[in-house]
Residue frames relative to the residue before (quaternion, step in Angstrom):
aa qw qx qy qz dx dy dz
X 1.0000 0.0000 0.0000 0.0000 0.00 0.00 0.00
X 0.1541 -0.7261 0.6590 0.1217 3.61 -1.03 1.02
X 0.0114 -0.7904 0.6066 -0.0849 3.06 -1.23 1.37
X 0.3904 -0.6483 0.6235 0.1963 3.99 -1.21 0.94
X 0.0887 0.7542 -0.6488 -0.0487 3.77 -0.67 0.65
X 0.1466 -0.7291 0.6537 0.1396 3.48 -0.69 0.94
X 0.0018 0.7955 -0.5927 -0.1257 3.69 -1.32 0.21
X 0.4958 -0.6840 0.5183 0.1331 3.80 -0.70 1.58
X 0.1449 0.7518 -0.6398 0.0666 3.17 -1.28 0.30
X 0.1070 0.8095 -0.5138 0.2634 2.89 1.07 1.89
X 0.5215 -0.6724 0.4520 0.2676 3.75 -0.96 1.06
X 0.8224 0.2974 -0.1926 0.4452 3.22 0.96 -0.19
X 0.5869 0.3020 -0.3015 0.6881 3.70 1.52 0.40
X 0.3814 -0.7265 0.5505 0.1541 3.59 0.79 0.16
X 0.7819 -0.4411 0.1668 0.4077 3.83 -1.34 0.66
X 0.1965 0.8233 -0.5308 0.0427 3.33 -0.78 0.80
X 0.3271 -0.7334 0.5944 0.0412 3.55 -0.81 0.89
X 0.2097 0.7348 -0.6432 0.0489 3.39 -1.46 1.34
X 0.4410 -0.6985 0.5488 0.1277 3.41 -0.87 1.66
X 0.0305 0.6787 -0.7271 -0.0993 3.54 -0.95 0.41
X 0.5792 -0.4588 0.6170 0.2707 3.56 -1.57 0.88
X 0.3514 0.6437 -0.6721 -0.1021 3.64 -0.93 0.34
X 0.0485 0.8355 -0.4925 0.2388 3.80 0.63 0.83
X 0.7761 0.2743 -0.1198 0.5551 3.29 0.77 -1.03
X 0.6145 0.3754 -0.3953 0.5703 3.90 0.80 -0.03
X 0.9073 0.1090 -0.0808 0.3979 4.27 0.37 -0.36
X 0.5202 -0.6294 0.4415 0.3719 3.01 -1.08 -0.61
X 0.5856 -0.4655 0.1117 0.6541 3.96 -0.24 -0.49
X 0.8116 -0.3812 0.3817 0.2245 3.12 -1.86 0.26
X 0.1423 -0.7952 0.5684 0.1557 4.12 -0.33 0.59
X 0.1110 0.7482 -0.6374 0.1468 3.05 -1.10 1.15
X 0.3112 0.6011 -0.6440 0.3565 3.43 0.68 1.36
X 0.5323 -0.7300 0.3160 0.2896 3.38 -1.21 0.40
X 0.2151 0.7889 -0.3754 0.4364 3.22 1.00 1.33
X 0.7845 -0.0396 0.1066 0.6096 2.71 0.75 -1.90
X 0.3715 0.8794 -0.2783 0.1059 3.24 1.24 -0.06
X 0.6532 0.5849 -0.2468 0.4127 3.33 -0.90 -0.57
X 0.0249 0.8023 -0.5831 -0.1251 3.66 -1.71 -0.18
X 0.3535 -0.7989 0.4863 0.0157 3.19 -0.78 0.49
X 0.4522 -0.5522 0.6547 0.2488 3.98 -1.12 0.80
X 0.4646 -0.5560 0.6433 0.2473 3.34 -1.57 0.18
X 0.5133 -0.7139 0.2676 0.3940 3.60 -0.73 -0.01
X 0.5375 0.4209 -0.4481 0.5773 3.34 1.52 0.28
X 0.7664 -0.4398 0.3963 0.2494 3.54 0.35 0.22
X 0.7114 0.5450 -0.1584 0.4145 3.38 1.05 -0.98
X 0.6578 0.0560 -0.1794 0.7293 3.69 0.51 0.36
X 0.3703 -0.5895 0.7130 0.0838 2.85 -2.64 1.11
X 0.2097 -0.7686 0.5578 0.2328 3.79 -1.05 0.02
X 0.1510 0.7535 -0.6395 0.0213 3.33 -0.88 0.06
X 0.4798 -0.6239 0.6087 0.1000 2.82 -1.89 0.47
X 0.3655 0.7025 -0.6004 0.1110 4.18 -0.28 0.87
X 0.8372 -0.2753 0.4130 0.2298 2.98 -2.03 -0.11
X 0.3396 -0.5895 0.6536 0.3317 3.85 -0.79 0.84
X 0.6616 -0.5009 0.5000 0.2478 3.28 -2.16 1.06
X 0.3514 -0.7446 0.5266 0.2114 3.95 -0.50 0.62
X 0.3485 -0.7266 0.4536 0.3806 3.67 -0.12 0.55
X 0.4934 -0.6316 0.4341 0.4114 3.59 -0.64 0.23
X 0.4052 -0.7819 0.4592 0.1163 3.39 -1.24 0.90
X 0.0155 0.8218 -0.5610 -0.0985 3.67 -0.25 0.33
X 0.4960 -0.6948 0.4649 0.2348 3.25 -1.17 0.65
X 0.7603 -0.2469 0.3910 0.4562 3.29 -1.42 -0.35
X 0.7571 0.4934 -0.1529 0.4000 3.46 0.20 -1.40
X 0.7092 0.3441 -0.1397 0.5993 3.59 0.65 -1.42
X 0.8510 0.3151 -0.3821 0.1748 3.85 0.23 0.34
X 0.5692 -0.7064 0.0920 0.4106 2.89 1.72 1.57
X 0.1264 0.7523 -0.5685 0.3080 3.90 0.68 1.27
X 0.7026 0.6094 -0.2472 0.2719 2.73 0.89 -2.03
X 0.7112 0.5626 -0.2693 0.3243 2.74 1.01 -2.35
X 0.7441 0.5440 -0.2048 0.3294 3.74 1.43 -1.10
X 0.5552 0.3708 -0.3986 0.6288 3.75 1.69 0.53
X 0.4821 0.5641 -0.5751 0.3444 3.52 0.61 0.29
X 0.7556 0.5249 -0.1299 0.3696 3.19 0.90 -1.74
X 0.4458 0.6666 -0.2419 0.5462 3.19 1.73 -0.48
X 0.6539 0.5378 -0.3036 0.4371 3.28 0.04 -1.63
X 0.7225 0.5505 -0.1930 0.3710 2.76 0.08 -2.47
X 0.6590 0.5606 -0.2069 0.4568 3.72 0.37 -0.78
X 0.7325 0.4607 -0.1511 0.4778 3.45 1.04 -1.04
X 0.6783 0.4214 -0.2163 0.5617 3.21 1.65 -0.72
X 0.6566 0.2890 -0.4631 0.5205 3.78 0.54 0.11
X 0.7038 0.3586 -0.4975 0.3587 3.64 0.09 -0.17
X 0.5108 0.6747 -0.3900 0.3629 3.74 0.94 0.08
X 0.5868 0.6481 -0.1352 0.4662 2.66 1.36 -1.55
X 0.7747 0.3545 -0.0841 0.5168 3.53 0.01 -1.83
């Protein structure tokens, strides 16, 4: 899970910490010193960073139901051969 944790240290709300999910919008976070690092705007109001595009999810051979469809095949091919 990639996550953004910001932490306050307002004088008058005292220390506070908020996690935002970003897991589903990227990939991980870059912090080599290329691109690294991040940075506040100068009013304060937007953060920057630098991450990774989201990877699309892979699926194998097995898990995207081919398999399940030469089994059933096969299996078919062998009893009527048979009998």
């Amino acid at each position: 899970m990639t996550y953004l944790e910001i932490v306050s240290n307002d004088v008058n709300a005292g220390l506070q910490s908020f996690k935002i999910d970003t897991s589903a919008i990227h990939g991980k976070f870059i912090g080599d010193t290329w691109f690294g690092g991040c940075s506040w705007t100068t009013d304060e109001r937007y953060f920057a960073y630098v991450a990774m595009t989201k990877q699309a999810e892979i699926n194998s051979y097995f898990t995207s139901g081919k398999i399940d469809f030469i089994i059933k095949y096969m299996s078919r091919f062998i009893h009527s051969s048979v009998g």
